[in-house]
MIPAZA-884113 format. One record per atom (N, C-alpha, C): atom name; x, y, z. Coordinates in steps of 0.05 Angstrom, whole numbers. Example, Ala and Ser with C-alpha at 12.3 -4.5 7.8 and 13.67 -1.06 7.14 Angstrom:
% residues 2
name = N, x = 264, y = -114, z = 156 .
name = CA, x = 246, y = -90, z = 156 .
name = C, x = 264, y = -66, z = 156 .
name = N, x = 257, y = -45, z = 142 .
name = CA, x = 273, y = -21, z = 143 .
name = C, x = 258, y = 1, z = 157 .
***
This chain:
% residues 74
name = N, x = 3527, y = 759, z = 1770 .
name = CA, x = 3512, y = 740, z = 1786 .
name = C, x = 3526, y = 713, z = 1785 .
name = N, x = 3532, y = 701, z = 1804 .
name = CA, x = 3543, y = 668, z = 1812 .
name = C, x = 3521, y = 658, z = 1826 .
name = N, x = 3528, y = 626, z = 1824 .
name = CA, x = 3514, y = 614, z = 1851 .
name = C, x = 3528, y = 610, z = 1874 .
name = N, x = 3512, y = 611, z = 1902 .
name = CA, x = 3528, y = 614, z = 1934 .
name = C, x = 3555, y = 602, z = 1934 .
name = N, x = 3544, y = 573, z = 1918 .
name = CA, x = 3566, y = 555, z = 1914 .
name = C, x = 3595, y = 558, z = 1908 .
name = N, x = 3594, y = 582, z = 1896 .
name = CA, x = 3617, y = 585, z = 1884 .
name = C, x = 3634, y = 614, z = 1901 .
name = N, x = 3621, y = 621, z = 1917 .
name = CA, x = 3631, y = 648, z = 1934 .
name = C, x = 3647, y = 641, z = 1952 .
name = N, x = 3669, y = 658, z = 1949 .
name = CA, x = 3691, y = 645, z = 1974 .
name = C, x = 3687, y = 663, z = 1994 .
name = N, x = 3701, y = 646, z = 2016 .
name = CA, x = 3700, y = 649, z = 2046 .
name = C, x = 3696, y = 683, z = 2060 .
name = N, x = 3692, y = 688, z = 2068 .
name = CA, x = 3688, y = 710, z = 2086 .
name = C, x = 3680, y = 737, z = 2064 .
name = N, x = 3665, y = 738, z = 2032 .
name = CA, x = 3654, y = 747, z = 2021 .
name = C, x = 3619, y = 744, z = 2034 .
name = N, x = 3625, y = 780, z = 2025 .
name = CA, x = 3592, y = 793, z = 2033 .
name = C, x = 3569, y = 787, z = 1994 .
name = N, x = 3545, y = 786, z = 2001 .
name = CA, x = 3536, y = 784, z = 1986 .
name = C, x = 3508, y = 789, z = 1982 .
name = N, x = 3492, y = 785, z = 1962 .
name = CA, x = 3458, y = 794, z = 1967 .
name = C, x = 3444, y = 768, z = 1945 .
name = N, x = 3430, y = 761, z = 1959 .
name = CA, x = 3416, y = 738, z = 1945 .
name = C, x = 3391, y = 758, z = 1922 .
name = N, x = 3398, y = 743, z = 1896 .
name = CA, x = 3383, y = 758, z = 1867 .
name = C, x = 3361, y = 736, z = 1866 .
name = N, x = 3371, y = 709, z = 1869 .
name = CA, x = 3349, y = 695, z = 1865 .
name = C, x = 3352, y = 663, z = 1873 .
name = N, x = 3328, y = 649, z = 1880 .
name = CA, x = 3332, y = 621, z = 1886 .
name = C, x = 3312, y = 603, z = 1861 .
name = N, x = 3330, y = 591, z = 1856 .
name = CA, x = 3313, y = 570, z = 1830 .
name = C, x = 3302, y = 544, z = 1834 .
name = N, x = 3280, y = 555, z = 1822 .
name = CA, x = 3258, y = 529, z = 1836 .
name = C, x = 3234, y = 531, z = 1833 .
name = N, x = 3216, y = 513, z = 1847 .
name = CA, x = 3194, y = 517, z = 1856 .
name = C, x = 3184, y = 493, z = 1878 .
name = N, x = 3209, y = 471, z = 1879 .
name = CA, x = 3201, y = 448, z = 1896 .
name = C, x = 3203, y = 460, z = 1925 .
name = N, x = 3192, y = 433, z = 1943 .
name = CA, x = 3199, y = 440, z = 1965 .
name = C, x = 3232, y = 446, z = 1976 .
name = N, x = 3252, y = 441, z = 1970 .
name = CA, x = 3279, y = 446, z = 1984 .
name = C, x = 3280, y = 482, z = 1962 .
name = N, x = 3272, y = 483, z = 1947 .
name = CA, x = 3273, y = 516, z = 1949 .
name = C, x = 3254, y = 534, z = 1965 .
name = N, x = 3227, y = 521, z = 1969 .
name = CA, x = 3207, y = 540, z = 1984 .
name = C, x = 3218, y = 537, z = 2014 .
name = N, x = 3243, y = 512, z = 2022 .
name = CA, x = 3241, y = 502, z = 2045 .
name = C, x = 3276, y = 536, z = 2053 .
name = N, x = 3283, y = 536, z = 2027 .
name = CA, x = 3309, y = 556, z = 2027 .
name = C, x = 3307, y = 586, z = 2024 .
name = N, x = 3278, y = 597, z = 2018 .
name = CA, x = 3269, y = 619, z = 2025 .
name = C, x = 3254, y = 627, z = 2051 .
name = N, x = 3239, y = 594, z = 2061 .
name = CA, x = 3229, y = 604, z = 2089 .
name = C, x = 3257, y = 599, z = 2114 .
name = N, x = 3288, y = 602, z = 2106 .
name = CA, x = 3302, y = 602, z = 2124 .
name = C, x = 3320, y = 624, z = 2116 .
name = N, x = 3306, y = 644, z = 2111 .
name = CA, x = 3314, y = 675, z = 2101 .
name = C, x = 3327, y = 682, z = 2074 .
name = N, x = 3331, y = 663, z = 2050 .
name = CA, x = 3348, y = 662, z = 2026 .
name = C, x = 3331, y = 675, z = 2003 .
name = N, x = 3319, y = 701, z = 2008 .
name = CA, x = 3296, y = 716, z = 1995 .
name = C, x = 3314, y = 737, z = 1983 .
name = N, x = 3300, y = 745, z = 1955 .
name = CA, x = 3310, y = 763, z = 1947 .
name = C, x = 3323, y = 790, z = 1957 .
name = N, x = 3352, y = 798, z = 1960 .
name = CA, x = 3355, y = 825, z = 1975 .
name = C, x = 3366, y = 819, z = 1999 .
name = N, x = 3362, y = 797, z = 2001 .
name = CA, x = 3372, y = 788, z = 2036 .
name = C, x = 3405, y = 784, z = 2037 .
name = N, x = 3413, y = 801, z = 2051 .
name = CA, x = 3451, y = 795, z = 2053 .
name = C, x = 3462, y = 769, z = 2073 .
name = N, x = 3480, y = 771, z = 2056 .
name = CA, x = 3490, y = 747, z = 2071 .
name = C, x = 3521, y = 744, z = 2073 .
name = N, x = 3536, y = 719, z = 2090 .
name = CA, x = 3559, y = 726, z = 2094 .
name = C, x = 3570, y = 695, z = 2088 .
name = N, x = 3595, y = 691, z = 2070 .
name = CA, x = 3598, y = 664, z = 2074 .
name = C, x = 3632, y = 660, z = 2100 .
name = N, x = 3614, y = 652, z = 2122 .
name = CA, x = 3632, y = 641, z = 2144 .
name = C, x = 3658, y = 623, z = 2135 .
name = N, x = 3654, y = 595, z = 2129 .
name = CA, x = 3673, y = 573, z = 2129 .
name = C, x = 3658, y = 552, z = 2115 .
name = N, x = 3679, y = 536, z = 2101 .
name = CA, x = 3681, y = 513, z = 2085 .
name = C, x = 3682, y = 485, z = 2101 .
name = N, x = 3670, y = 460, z = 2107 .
name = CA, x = 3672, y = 443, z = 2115 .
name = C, x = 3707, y = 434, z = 2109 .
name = N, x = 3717, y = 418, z = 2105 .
name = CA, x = 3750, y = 404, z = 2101 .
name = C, x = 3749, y = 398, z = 2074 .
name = N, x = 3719, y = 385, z = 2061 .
name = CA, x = 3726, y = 373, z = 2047 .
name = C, x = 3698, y = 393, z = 2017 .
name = N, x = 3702, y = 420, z = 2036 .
name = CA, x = 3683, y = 430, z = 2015 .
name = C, x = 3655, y = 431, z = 2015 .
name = N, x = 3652, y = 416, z = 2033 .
name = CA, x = 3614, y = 411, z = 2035 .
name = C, x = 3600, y = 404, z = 2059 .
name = N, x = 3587, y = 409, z = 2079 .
name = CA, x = 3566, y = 434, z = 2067 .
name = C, x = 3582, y = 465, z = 2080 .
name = N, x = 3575, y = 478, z = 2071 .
name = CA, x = 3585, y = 517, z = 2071 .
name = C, x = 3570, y = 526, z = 2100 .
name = N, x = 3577, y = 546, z = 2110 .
name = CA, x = 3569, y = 560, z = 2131 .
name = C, x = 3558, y = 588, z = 2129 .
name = N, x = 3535, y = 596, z = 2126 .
name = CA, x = 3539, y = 627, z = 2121 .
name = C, x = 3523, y = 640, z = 2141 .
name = N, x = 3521, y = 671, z = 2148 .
name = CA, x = 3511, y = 684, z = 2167 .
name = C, x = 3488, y = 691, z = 2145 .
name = N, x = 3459, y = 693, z = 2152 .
name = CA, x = 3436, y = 706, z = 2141 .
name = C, x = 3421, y = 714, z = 2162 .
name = N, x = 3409, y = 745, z = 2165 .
name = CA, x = 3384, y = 752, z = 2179 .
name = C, x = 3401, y = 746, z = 2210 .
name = N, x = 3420, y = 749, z = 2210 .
name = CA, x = 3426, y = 746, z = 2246 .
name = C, x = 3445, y = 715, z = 2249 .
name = N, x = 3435, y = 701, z = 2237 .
name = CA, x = 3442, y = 677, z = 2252 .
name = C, x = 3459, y = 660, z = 2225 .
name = N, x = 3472, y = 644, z = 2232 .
name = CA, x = 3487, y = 614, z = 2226 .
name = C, x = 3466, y = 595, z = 2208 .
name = N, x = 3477, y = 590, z = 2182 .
name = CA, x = 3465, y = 574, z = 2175 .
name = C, x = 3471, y = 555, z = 2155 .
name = N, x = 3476, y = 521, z = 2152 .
name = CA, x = 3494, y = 504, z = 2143 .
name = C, x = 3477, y = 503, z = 2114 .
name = N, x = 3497, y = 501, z = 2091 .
name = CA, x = 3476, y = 486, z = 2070 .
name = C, x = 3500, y = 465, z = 2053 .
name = N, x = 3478, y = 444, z = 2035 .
name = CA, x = 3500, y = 435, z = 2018 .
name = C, x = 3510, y = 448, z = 1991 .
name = N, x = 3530, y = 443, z = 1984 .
name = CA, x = 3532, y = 455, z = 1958 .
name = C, x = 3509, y = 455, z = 1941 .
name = N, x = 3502, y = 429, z = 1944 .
name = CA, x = 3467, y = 420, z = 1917 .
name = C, x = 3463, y = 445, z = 1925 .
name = N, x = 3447, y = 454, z = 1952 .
name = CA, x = 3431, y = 470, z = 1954 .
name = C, x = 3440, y = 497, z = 1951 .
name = N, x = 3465, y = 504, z = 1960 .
name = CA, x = 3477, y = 537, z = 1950 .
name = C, x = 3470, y = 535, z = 1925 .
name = N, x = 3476, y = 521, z = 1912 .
name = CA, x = 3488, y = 522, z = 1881 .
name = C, x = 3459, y = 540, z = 1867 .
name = N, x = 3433, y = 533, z = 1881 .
name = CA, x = 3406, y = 541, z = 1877 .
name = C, x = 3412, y = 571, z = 1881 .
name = N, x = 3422, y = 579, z = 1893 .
name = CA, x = 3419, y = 604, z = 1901 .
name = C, x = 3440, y = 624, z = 1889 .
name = N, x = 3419, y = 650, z = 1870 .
name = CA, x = 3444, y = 669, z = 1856 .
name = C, x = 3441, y = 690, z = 1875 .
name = N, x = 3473, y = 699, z = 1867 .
name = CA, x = 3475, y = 720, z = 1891 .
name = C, x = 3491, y = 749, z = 1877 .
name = N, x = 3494, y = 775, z = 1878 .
name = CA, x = 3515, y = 786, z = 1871 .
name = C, x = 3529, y = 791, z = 1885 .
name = N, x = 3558, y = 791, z = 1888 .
name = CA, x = 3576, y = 798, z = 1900 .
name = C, x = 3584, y = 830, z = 1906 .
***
């Protein structure tokens, strides 16, 4: 288990868990980052931040802060 944060580019993966209970984690499961959910990491900004990944169909930007919330297995 890592966090998003740390998964390089064009690795498949499955979200184990999001840590939290504030709103920017309730706000990171209602934009598909739920347990079991696959995901894809697209591309890296230039300077590293924020990440690009494919979830549930679609494109979706986050910052590191916020990957970093999110464990995934590879």
């Amino acid at each position: 288990m890592s966090p998003l944060a740390k998964v390089p580019i064009g690795s498949r993966c499955r979200v184990v868990a999001v840590s939290g209970t504030d709103p920017i984690a309730q706000r990171l499961m209602e934009m598909g980052l739920v347990e079991g959910a696959e995901l894809q990491v697209v591309k890296l900004a230039p300077l590293g931040d924020p990440m690009q990944i494919t979830v549930l169909g679609y494109h979706l930007t986050l910052r590191k802060a916020e990957a970093a919330r999110v464990q995934v297995a590879l």
